[in-house]
N, C-alpha and C positions, 0 to 999 in steps of 0.2 A: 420698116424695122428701125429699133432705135438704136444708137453705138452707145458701148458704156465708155462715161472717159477714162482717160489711161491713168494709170497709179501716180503720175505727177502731178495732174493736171486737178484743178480743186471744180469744186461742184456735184461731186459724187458723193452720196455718203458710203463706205466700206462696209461690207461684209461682215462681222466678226465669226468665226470658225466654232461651227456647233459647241465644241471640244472646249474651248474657253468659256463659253457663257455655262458650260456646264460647270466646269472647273470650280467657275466662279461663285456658281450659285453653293457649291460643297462645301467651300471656304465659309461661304456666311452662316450655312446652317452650323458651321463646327465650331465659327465663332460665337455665334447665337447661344449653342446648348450648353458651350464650357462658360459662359457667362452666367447658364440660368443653375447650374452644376455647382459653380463657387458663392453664387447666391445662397442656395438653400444651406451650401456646407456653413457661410459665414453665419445664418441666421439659426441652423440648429446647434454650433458654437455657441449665441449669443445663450442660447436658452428657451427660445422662442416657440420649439416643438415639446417642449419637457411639458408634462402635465402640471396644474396651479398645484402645491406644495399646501 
C-alpha cells in the first residue's frame, strides 16, 4: 500500500473538493453568458440588428 504524504509535506498534489471545482465551473459559465448578454445588448444598441433602412 502506498501512504499519501501529510498536508505539510510537499510532493502530493491536493485534492480540490468536488463543491469548488463545481462552484467554479458556475462562476465561469455566469461570467461567460453575462459577457455574451452585454455583447448583443451593446451591438443591438449600435443598430446592428435593425433592418437596412
Amino acid at each position: 500500500m502506498t501512504e499519501e504524504p501529510a498536508a505539510g509535506e510537499p510532493g502530493g498534489a491536493r485534492r480540490r473538493p468536488p463543491l469548488l471545482i463545481v462552484a467554479v465551473l458556475v462562476a465561469a459559465l455566469i461570467v461567460c453568458c453575462c459577457s455574451a448578454v452585454v455583447g448583443l445588448f451593446i451591438a443591438w444598441s449600435a443598430g446592428l440588428f435593425h433592418p437596412p433602412a
